[in-house]
N, CA, C and O atoms as CSV, one atom per row, in Angstrom:
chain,resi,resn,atom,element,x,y,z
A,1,UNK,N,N,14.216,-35.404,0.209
A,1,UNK,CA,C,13.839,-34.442,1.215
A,1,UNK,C,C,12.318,-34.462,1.354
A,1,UNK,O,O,11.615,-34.399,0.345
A,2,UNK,N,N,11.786,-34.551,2.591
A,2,UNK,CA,C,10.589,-34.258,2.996
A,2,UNK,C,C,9.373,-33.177,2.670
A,2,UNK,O,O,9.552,-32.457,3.653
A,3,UNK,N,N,8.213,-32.538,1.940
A,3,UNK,CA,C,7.895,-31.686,1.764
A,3,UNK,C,C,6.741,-32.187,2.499
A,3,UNK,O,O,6.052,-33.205,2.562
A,4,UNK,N,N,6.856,-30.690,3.184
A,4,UNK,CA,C,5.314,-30.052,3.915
A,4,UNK,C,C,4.511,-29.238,2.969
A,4,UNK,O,O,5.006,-28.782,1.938
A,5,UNK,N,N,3.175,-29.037,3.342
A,5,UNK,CA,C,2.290,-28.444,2.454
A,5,UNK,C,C,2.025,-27.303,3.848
A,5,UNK,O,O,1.945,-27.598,5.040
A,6,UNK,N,N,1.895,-25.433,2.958
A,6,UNK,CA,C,1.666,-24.687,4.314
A,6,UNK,C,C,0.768,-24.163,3.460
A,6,UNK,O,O,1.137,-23.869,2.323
A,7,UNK,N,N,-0.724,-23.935,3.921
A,7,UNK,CA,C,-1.692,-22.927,3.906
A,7,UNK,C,C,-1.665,-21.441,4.117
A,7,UNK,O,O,-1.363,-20.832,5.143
A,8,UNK,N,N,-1.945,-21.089,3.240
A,8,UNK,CA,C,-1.909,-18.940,3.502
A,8,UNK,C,C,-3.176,-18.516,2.811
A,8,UNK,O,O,-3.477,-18.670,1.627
A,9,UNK,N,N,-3.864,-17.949,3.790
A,9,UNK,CA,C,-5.662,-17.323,3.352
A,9,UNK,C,C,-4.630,-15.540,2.848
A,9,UNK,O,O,-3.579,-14.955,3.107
A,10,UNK,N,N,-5.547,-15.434,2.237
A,10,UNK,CA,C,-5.434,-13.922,1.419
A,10,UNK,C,C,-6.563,-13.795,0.788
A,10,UNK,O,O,-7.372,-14.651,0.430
A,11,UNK,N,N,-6.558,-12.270,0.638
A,11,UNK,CA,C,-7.225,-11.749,-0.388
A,11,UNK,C,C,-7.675,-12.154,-1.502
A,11,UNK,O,O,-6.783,-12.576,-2.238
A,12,UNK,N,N,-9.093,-12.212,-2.085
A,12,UNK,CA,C,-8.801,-13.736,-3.823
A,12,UNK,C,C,-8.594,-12.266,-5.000
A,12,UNK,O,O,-8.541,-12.431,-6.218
A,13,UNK,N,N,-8.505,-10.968,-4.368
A,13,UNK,CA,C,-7.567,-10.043,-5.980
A,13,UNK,C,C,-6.364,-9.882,-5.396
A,13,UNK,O,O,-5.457,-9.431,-6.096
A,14,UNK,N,N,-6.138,-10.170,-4.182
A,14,UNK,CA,C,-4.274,-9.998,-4.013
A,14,UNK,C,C,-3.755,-11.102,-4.385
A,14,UNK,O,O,-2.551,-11.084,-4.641
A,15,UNK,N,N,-4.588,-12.517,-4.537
A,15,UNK,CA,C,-3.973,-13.618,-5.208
A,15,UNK,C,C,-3.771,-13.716,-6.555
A,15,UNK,O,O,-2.732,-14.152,-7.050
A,16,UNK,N,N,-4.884,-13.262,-7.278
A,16,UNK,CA,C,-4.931,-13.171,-8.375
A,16,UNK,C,C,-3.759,-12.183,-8.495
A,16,UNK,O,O,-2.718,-12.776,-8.778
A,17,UNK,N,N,-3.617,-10.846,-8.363
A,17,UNK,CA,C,-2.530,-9.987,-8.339
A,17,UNK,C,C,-0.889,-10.540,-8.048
A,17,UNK,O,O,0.026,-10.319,-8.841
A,18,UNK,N,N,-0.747,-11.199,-6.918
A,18,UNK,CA,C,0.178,-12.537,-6.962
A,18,UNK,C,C,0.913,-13.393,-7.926
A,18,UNK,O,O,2.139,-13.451,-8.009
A,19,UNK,N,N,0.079,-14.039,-8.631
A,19,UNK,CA,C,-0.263,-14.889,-9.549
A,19,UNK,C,C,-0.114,-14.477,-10.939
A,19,UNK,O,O,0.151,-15.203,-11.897
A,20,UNK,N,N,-0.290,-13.387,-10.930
A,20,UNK,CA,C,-0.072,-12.689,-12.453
A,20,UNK,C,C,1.521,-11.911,-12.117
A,20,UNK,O,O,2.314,-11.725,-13.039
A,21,UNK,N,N,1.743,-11.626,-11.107
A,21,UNK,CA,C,3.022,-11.106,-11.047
A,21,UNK,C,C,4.018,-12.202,-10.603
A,21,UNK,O,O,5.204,-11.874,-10.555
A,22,UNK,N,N,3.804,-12.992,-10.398
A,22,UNK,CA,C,5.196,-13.930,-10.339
A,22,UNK,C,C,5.139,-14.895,-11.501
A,22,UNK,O,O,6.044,-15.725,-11.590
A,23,UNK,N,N,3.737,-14.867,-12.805
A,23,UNK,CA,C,3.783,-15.667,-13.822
A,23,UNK,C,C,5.082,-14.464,-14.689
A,23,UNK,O,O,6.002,-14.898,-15.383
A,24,UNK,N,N,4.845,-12.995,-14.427
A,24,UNK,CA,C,5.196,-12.039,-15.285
A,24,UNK,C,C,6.907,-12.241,-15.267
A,24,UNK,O,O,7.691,-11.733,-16.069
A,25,UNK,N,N,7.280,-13.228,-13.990
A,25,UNK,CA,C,8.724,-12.862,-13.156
A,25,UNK,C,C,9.090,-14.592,-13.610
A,25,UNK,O,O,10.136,-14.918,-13.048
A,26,UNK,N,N,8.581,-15.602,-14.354
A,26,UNK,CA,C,8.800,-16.951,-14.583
A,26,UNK,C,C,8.704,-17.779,-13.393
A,26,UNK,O,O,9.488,-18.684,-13.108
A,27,UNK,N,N,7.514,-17.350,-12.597
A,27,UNK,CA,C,7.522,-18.557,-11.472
A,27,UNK,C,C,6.448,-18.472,-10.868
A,27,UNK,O,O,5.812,-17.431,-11.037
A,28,UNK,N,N,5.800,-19.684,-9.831
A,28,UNK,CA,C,4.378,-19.415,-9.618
A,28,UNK,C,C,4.589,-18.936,-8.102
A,28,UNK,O,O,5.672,-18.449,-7.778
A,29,UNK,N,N,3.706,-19.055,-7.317
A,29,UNK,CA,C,3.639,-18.555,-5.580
A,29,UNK,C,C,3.893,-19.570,-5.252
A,29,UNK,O,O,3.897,-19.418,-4.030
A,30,UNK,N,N,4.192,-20.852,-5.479
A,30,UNK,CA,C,4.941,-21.495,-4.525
A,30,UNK,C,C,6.535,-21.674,-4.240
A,30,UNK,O,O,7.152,-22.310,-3.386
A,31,UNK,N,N,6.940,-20.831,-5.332
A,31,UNK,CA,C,8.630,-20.690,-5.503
A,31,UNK,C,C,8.656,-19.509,-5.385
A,31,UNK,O,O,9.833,-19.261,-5.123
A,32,UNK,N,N,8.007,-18.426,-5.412
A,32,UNK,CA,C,8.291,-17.275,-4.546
A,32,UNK,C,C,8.214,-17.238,-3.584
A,32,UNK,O,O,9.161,-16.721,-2.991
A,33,UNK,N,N,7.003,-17.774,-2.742
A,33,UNK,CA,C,7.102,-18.195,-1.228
A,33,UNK,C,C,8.180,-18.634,-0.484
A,33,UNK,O,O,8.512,-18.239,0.633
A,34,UNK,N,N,9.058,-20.039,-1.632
A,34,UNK,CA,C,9.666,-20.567,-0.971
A,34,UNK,C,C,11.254,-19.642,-0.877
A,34,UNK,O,O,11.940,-19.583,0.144
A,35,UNK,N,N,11.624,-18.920,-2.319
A,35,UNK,CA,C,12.641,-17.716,-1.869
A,35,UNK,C,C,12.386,-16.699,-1.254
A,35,UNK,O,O,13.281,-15.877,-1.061
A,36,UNK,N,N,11.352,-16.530,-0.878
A,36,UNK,CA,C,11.242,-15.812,0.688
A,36,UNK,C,C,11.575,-16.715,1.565
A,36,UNK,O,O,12.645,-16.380,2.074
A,37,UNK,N,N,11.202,-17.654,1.974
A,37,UNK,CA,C,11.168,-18.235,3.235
A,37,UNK,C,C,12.950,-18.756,3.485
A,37,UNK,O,O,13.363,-18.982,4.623
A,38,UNK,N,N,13.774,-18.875,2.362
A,38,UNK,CA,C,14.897,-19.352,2.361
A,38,UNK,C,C,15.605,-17.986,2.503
A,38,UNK,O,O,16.746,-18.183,2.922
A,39,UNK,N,N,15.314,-16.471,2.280
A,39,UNK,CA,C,16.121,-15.589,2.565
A,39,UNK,C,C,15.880,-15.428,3.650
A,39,UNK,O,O,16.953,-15.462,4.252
A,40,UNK,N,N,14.706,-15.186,4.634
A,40,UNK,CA,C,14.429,-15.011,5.759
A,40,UNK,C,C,15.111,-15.994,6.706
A,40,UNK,O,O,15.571,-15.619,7.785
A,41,UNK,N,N,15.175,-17.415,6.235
A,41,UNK,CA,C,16.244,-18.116,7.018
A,41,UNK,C,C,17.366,-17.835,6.607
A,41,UNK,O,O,17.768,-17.067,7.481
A,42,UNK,N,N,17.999,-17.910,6.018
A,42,UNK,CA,C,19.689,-17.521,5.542
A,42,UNK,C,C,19.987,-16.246,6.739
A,42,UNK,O,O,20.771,-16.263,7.687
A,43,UNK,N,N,18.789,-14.878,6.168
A,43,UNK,CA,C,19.440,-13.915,6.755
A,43,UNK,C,C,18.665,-13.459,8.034
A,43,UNK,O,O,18.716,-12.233,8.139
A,44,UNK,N,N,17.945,-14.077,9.062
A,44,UNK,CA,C,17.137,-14.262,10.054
A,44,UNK,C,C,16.802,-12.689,10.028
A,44,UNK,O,O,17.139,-11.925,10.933
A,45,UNK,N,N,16.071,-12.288,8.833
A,45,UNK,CA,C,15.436,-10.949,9.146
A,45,UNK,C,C,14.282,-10.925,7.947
A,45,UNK,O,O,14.514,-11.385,6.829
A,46,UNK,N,N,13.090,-10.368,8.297
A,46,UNK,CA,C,12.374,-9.924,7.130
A,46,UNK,C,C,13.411,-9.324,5.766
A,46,UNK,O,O,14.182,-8.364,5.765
A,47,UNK,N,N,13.185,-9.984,5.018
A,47,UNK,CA,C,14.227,-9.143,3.413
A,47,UNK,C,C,13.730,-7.589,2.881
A,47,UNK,O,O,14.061,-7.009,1.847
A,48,UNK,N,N,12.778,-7.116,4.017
A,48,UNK,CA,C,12.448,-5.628,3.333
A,48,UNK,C,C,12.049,-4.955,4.386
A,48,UNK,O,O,11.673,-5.645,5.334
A,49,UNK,N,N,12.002,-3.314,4.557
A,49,UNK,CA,C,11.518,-3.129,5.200
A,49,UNK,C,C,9.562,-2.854,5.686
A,49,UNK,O,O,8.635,-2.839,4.877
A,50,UNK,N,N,9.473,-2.706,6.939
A,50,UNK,CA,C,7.897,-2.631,7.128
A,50,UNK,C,C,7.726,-1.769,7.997
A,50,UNK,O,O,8.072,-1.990,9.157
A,51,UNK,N,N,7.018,-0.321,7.533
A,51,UNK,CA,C,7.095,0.206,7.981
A,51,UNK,C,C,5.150,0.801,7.913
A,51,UNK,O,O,4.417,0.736,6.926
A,52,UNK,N,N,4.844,1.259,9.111
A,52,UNK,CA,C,3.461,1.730,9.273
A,52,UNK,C,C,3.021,3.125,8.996
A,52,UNK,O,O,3.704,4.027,9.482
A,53,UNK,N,N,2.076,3.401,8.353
A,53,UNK,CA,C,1.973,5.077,8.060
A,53,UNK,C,C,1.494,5.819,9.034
A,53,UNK,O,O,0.372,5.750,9.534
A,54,UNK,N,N,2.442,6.598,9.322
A,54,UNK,CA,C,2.088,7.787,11.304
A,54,UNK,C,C,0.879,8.269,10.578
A,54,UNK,O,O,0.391,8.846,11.550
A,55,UNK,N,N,-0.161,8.527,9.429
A,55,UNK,CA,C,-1.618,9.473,9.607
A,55,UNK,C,C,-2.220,8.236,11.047
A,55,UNK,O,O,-2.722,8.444,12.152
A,56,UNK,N,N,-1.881,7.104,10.375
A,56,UNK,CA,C,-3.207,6.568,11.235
A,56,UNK,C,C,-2.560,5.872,12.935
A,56,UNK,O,O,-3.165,5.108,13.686
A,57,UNK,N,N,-1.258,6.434,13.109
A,57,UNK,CA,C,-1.059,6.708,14.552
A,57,UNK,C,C,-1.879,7.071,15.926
A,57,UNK,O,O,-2.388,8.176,16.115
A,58,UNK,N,N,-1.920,6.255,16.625
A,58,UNK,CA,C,-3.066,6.328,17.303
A,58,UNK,C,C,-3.137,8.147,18.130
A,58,UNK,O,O,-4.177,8.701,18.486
A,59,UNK,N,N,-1.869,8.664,18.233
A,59,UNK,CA,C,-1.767,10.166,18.343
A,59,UNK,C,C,-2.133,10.698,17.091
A,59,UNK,O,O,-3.304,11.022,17.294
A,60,UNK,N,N,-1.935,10.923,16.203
A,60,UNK,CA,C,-2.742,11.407,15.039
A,60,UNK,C,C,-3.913,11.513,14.836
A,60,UNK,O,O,-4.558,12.487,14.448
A,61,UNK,N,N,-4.348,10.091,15.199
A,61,UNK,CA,C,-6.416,9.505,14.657
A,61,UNK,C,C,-6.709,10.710,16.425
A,61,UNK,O,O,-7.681,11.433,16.207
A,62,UNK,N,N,-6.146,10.961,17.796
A,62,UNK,CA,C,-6.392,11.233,19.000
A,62,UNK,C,C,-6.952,12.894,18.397
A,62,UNK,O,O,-8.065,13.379,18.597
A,63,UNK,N,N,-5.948,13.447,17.725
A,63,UNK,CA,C,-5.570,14.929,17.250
A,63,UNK,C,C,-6.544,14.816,16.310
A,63,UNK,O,O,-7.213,15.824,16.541
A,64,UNK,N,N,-7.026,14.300,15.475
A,64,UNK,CA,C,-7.822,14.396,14.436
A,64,UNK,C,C,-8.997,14.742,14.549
A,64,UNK,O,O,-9.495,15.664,13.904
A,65,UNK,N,N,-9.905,13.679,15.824
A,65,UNK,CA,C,-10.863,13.593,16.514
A,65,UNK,C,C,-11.189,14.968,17.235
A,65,UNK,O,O,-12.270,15.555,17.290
A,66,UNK,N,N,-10.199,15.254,17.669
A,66,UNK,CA,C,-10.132,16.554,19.069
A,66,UNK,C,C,-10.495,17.783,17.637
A,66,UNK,O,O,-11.183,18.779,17.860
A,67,UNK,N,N,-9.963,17.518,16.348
A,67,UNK,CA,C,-10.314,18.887,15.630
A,67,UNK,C,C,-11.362,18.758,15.190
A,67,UNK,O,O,-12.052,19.753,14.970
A,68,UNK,N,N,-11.885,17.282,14.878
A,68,UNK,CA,C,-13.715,16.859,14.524
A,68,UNK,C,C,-14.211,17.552,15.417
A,68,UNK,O,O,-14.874,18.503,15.002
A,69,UNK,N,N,-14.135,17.427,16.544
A,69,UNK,CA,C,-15.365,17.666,17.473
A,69,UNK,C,C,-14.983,19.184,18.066
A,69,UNK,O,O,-15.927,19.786,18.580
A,70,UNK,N,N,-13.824,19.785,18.044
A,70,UNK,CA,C,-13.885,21.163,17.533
A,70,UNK,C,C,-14.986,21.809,17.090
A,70,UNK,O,O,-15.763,22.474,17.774
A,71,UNK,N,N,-15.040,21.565,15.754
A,71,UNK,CA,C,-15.521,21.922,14.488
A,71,UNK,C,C,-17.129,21.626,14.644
A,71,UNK,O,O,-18.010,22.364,14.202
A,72,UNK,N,N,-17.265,20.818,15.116
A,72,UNK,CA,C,-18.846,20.453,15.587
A,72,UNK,C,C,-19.527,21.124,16.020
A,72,UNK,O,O,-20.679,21.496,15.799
A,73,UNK,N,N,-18.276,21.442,17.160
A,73,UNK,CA,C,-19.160,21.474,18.493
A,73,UNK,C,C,-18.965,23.742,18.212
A,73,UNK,O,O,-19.258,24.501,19.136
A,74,UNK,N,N,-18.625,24.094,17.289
A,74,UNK,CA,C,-18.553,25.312,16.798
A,74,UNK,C,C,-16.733,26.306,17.012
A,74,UNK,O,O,-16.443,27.421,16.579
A,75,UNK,N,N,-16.065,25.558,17.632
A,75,UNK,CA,C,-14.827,26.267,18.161
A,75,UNK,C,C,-13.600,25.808,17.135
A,75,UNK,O,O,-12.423,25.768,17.491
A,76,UNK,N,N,-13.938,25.565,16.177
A,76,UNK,CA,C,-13.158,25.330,14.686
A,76,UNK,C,C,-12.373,26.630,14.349
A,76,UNK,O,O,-12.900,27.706,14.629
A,77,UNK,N,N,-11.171,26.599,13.776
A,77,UNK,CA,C,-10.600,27.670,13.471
A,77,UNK,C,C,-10.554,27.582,11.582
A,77,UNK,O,O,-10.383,26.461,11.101
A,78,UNK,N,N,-10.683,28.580,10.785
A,78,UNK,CA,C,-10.826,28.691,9.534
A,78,UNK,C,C,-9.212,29.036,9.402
A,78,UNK,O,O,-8.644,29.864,10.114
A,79,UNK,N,N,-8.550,28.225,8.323
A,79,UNK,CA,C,-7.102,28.949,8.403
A,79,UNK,C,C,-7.390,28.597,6.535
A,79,UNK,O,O,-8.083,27.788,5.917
A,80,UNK,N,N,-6.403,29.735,6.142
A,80,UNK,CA,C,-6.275,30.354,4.689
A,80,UNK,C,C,-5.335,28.887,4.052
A,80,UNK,O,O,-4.932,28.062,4.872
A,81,UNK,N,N,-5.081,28.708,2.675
A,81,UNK,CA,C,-4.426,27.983,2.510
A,81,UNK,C,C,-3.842,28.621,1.458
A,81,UNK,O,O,-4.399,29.274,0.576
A,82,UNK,N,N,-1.821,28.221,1.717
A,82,UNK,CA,C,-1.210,29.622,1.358
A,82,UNK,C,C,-0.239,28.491,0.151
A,82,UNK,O,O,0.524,27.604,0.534
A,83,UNK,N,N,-0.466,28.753,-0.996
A,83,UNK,CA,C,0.519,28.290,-2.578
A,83,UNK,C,C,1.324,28.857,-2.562
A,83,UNK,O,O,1.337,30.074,-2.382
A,84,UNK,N,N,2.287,28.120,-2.753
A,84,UNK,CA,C,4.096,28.709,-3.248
A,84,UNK,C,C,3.970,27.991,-3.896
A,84,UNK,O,O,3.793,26.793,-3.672
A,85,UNK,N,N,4.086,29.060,-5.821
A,85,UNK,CA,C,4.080,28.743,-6.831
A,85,UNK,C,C,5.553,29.007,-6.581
A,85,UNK,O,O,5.827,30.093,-7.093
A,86,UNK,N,N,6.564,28.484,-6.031
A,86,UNK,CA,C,8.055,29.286,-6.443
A,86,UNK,C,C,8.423,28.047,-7.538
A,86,UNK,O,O,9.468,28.087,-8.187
């Protein structure tokens, strides 16, 4: 069988981080790569999910801004912050 060589730029502590976790699992990043790339073909879907965090939603960062410049601009509201020790 034919082997290709594929290039992937990263991070050099997410590699290192990489690298120490798939030595920890008995295998290096090129055989983890490659059982990714063979589940993703088998099961034509990413094998996990990916999901984005709504703070930094571009409606969120919109709302965030609007209470910055609130607050600036003097029309800030002071609200109490209320503990339930229950």
């Amino acid at each position: 069988m034919a082997q290709s060589t594929v290039s992937i730029r990263m991070d050099d502590k997410l590699k290192k981080q990489m690298e120490e976790t798939c030595s920890d699992l008995g295998m290096n990043m090129t055989t983890a790569f490659i059982i990714f790339a063979k589940k993703v073909t088998r099961e034509r879907r990413i094998p996990f999910e990916i999901t984005a965090d709504p703070f930094f939603s571009e409606t969120n960062m919109r709302h965030l801004q609007k209470s910055i410049d609130n607050l600036e601009s003097g029309k800030g509201k002071i609200h109490s912050i209320i503990e339930d020790n229950a």
